[in-house]
C-alpha positions in Angstrom: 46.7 61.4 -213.8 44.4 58.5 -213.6 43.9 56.5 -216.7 40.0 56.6 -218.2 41.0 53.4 -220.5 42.4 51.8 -217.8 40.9 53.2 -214.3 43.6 51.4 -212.0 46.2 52.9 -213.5 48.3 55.9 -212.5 50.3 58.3 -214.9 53.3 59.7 -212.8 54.4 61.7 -215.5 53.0 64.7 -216.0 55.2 67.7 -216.9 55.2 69.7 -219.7 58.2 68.6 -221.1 59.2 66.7 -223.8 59.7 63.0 -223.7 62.7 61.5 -225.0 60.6 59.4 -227.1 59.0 62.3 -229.2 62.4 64.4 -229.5 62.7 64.8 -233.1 59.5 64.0 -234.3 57.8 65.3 -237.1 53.5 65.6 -236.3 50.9 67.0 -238.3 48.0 69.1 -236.5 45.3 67.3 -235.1 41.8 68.8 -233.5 41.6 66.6 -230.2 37.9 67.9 -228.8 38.4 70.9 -230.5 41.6 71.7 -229.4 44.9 71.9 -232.2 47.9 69.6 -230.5 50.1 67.8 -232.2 50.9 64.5 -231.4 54.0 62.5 -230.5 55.1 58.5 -231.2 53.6 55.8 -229.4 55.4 55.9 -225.6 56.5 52.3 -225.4 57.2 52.9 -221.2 53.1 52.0 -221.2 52.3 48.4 -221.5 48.3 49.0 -220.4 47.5 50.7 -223.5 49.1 52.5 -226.7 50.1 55.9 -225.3 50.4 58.6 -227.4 51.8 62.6 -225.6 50.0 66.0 -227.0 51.9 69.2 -227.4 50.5 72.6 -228.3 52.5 74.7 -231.0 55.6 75.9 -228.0 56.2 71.8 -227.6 54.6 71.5 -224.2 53.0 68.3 -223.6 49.0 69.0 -222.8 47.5 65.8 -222.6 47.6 62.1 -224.2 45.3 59.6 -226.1 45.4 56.3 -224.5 44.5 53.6 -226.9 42.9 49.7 -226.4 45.7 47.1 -227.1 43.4 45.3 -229.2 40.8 47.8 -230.9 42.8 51.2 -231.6 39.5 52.6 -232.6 38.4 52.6 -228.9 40.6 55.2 -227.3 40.3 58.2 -224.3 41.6 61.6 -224.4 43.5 63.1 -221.1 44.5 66.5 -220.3 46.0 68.5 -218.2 44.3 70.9 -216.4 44.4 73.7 -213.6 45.2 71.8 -210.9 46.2 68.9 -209.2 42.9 67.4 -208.5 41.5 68.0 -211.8 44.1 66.7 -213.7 44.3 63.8 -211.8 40.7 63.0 -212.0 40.2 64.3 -215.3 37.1 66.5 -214.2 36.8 70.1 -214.6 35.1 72.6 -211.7 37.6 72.4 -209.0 38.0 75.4 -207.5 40.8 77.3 -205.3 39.7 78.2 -201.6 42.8 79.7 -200.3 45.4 77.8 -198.0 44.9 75.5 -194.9 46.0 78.1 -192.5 43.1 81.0 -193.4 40.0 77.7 -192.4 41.8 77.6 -189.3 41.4 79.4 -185.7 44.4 81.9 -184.8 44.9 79.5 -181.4 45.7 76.3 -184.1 47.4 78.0 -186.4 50.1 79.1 -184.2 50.3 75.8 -183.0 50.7 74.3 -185.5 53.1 76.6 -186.9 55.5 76.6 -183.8 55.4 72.7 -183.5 56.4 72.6 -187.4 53.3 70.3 -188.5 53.0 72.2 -191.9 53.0 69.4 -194.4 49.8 67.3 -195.4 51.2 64.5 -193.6 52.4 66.1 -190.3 49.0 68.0 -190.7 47.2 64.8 -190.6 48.7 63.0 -188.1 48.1 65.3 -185.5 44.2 65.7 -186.6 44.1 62.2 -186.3 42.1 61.7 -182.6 39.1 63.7 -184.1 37.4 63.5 -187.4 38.6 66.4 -189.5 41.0 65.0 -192.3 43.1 66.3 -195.1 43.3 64.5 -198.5 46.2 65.2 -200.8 46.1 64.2 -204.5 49.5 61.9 -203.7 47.1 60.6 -201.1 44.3 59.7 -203.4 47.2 57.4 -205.5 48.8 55.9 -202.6 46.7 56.1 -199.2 48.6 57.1 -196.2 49.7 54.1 -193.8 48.0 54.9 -190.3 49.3 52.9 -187.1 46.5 52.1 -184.7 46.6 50.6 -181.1 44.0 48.5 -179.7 45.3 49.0 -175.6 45.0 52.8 -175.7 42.8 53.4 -179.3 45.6 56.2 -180.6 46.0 56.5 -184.2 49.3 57.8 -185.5 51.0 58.3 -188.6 54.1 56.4 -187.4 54.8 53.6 -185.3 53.2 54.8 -181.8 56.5 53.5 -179.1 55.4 50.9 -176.2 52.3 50.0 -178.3 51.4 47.1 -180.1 49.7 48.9 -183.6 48.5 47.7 -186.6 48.3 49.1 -190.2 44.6 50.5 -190.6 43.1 52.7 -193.6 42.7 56.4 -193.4 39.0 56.5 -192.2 36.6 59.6 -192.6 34.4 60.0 -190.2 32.5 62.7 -191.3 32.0 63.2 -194.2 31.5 67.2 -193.8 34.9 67.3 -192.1 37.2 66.9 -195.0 39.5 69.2 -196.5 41.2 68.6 -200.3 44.5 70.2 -200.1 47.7 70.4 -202.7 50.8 69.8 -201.3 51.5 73.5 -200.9 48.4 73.7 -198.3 45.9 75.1 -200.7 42.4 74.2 -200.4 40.2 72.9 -203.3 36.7 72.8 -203.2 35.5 69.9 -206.0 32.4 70.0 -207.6 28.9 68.3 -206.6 29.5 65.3 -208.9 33.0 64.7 -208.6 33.9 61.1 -208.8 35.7 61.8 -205.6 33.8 60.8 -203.3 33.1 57.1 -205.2 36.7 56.8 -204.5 36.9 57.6 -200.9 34.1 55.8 -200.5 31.8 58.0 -198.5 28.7 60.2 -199.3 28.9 63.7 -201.7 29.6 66.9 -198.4 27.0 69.0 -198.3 29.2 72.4 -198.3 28.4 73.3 -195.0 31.7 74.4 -192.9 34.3 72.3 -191.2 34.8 72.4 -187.9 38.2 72.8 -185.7 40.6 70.2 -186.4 41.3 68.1 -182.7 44.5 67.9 -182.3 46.2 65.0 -180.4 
């Protein structure tokens, strides 16, 4: 869950549960943008700003304020949401497009079910020598590390044997080639103004449909 106080920074902590730091502690109600949480001690794991967990009334964390260091008064509210991407982005409209496997030809699929490439990374690396691309919200937070040869021009996922690579950035090189999957394979369709595309750096897709993955 990116921060909105702080937009570089990444909460990895997410579940539902209870923190250690707010076993025990006593909250009155308060209406966070309409909604009735209750709200826990100030988590001292965050240095970046004074982090406070929401709960709803069965004490399962919903959210947090994230408060300025210097100027309490100037403070974000974050949530969790539906999914993955929106929770992470903190925007609302992204919707569920089934899995991977159903945008894909019967010929691929099977491939790539009998070679075993069924994780977003294995998925990836093999759709690396054309310009489809899979994005993962674990990808958004830490970018993938893609090995490039200059002799032969093959990308790869890991270190490519007998070549000489270096460490390049994922690249997109079309921008209506690009899936946004979970890391069980489902599809997400974001909405027209998501910030995502400011953070992958390339133009808003148009919604027109993605072709065949080209497979190494």
């Amino acid at each position: 869950m990116l921060s909105l106080l702080k937009p570089d920074f990444v909460y990895h902590d997410v579940t539902e549960d209870i923190t250690e730091n707010d076993i025990d502690v006593v909250s009155d109600e308060w209406n966070m943008e309409g909604r009735i949480v209750y709200r826990g001690s100030r988590d001292p794991r965050y240095t970046h700003a004074n982090v406070y967990w929401l709960y709803n009334d069965d004490l399962c964390r919903v959210g947090c304020t994230e408060h300025d260091i210097e100027n309490h008064a100037d403070y974000r509210i974050l949530w969790f949401r539906s999914n993955d991407f929106e929770t992470l982005l903190q925007e609302d409209g992204w919707q569920p497009n089934g899995d991977i496997w159903s945008h894909l030809p019967n010929s691929t699929f099977e491939r790539f079910i009998n070679e075993g490439w069924t994780t977003p990374e294995e998925f990836l690396g093999q759709c690396l020598a054309g310009s489809f691309r899979i994005v993962t919200p674990n990808m958004l937070i830490k970018p993938p590390k893609v090995y490039y040869c200059n002799a032969c021009e093959k990308k790869s996922m890991k270190p490519i044997p007998g070549c000489a690579v270096r460490e390049i950035s994922l690249d997109f090189p079309d921008m209506n080639d690009i899936y946004f999957v979970d890391n069980d394979m489902i599809v997400y369709d974001p909405p027209l103004d998501s910030k995502i595309w400011s953070i992958l750096q390339v133009p808003r897709v148009d919604g027109s449909l993605l072709p065949e993955p080209v497979v190494a």
